[in-house]
MMTF fields as JSON, N, C-alpha, C and O atoms, coordinates in Angstrom:
{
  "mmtfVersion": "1.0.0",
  "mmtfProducer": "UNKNOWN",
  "numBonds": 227,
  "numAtoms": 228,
  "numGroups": 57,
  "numChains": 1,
  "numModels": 1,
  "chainsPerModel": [1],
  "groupsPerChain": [57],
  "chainIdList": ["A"],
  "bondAtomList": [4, 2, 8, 6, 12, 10, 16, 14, 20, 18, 24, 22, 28, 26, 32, 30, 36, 34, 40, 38, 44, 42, 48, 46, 52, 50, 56, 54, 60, 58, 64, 62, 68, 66, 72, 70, 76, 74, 80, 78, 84, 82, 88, 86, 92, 90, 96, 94, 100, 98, 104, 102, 108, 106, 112, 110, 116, 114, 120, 118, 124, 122, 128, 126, 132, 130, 136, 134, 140, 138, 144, 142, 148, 146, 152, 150, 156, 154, 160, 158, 164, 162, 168, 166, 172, 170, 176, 174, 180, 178, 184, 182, 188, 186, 192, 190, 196, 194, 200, 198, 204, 202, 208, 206, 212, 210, 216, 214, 220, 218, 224, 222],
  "bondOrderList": [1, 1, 1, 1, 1, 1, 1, 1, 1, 1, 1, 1, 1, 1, 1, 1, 1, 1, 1, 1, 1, 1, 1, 1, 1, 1, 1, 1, 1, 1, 1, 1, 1, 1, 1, 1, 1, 1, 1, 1, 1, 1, 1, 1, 1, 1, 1, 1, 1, 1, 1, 1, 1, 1, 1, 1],
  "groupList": [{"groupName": "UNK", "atomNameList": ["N", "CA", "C", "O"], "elementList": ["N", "C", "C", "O"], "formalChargeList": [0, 0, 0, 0], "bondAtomList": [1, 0, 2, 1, 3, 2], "bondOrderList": [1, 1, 2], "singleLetterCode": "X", "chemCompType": "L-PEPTIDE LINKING"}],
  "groupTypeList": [0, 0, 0, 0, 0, 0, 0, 0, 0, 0, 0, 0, 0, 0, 0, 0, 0, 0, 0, 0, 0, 0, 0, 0, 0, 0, 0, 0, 0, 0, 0, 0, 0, 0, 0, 0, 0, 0, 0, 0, 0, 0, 0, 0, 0, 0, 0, 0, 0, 0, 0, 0, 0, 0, 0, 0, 0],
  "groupIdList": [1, 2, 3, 4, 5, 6, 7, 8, 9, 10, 11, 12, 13, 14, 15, 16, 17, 18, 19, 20, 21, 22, 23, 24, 25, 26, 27, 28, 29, 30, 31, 32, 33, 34, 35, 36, 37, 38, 39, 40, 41, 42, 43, 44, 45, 46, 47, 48, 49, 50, 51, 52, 53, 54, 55, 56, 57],
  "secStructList": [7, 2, 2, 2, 2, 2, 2, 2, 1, 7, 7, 7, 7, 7, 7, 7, 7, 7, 7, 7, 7, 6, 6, 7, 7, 1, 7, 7, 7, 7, 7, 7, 7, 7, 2, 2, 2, 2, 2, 2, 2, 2, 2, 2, 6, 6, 6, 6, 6, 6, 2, 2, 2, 2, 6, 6, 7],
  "xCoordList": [27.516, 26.26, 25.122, 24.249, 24.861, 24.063, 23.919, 23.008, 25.495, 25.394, 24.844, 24.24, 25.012, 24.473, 22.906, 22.243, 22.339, 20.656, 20.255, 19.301, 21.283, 20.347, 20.409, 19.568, 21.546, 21.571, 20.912, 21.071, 20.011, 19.266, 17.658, 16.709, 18.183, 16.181, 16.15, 15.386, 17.423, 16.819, 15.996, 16.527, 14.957, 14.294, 13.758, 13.989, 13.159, 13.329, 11.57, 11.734, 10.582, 9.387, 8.965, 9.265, 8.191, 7.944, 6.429, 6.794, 5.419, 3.733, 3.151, 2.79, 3.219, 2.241, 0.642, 0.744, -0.166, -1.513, -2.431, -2.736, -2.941, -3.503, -4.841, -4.905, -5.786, -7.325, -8.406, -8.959, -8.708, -9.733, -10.531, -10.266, -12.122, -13.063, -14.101, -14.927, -13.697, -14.842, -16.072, -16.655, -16.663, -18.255, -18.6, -19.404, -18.048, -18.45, -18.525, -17.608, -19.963, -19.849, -20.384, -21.35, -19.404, -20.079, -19.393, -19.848, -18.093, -17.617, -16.121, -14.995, -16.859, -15.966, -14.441, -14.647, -13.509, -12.512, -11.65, -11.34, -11.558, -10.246, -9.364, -9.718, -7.959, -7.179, -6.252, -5.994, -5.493, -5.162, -3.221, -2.725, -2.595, -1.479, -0.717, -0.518, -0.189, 0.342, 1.74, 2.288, 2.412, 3.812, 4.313, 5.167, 3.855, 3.886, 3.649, 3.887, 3.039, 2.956, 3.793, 4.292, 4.015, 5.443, 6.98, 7.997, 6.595, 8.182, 8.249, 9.283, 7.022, 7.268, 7.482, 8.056, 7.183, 7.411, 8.654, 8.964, 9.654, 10.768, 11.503, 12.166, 11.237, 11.96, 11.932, 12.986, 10.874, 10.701, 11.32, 12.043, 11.363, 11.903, 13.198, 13.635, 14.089, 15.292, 15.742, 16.921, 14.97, 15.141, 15.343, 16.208, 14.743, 14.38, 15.611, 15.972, 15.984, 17.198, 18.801, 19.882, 18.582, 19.579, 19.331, 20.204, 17.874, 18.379, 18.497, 18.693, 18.49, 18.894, 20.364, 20.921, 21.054, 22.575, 23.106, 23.907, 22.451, 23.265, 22.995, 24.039, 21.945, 21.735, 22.687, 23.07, 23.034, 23.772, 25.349, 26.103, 25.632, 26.985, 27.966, 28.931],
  "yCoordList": [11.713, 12.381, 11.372, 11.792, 9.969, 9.403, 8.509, 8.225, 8.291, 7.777, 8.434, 7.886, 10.192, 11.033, 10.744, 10.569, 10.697, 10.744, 9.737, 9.628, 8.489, 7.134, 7.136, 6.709, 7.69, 7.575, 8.428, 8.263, 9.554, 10.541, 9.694, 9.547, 9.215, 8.632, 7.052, 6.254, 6.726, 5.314, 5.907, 6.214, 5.921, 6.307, 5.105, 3.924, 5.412, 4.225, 5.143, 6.056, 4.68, 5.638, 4.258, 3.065, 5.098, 4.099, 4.653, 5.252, 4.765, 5.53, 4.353, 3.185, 5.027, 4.635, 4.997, 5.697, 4.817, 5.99, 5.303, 4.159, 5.812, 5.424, 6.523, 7.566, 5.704, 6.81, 6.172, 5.102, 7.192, 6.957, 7.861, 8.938, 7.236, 8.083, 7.634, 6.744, 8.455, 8.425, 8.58, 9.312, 7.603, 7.193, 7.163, 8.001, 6.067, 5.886, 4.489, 3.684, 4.157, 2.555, 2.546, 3.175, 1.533, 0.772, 1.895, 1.982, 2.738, 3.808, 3.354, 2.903, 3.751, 3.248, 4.438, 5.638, 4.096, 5.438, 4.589, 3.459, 6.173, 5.914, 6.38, 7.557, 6.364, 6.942, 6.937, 5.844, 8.499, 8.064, 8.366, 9.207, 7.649, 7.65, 8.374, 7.708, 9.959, 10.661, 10.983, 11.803, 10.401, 9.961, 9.298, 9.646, 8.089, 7.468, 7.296, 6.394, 8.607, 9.272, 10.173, 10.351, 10.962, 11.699, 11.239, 11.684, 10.171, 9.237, 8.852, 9.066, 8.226, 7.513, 8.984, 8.827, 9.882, 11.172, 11.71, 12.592, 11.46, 11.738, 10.339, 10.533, 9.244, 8.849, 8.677, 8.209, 8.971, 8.995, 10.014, 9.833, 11.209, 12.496, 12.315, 13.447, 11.276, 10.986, 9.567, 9.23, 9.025, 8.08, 8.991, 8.625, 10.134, 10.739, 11.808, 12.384, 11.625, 12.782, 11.958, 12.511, 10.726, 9.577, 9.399, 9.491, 9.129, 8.978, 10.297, 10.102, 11.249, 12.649, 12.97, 13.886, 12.103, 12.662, 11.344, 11.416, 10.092, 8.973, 9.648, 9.629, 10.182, 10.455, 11.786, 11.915, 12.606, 13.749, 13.207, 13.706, 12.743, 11.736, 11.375, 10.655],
  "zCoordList": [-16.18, -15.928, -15.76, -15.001, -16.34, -16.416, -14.796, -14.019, -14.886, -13.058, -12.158, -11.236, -12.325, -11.191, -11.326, -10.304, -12.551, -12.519, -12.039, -11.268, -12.646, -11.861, -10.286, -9.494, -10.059, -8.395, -7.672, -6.463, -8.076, -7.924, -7.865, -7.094, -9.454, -9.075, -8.865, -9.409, -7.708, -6.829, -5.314, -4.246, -5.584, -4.535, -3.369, -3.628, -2.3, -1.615, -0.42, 0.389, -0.653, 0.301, 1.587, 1.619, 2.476, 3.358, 3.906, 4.918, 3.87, 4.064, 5.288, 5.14, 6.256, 7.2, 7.833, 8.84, 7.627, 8.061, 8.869, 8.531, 9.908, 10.842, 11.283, 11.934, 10.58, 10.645, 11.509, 11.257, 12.872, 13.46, 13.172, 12.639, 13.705, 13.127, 14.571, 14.772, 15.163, 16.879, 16.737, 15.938, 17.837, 17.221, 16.169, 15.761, 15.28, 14.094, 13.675, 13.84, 12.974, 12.399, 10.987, 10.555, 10.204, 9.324, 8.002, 6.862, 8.611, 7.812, 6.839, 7.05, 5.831, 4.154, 4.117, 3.932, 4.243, 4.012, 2.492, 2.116, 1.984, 0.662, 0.551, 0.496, 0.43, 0.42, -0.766, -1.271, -1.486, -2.299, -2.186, -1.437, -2.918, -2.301, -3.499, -4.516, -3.433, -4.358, -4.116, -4.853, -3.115, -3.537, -4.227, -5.042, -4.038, -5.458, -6.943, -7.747, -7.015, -8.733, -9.071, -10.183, -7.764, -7.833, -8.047, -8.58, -7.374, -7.372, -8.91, -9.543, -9.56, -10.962, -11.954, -13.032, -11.707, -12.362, -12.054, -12.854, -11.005, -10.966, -12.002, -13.021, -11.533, -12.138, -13.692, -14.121, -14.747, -15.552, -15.849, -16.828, -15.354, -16.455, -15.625, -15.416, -14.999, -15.141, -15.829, -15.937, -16.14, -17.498, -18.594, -19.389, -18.853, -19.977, -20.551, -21.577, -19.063, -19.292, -19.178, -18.974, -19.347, -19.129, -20.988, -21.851, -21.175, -22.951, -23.498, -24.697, -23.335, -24.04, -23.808, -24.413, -22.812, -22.907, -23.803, -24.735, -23.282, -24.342, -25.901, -26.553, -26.574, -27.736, -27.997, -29.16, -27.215, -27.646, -27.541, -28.377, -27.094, -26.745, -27.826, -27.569]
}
């Protein structure tokens, strides 16, 4: 069971973004990147569930 989770949460992302902003100068953009909080949240609650089967074991 612990092999299936780790191989579940090797994740692998790739984010490309490309922002125009017509007739525009001197313009500040931010972006925030929430795949990557998702990804560390998958893989955490499959760490988590990797030590809950070693401990019941």
């Amino acid at each position: 069971m612990a092999q299936d989770l780790l191989a579940h949460a090797n994740l692998e992302q790739t984010n490309k973004q490309k922002i125009v902003i017509v007739n525009s100068k001197d313009v500040k953009i931010t972006t925030t990147d929430v795949d990557a909080a998702v990804n560390i949240q998958v893989a955490v609650q499959a760490l988590i569930a990797v030590f809950v089967s070693v401990l019941s074991s």
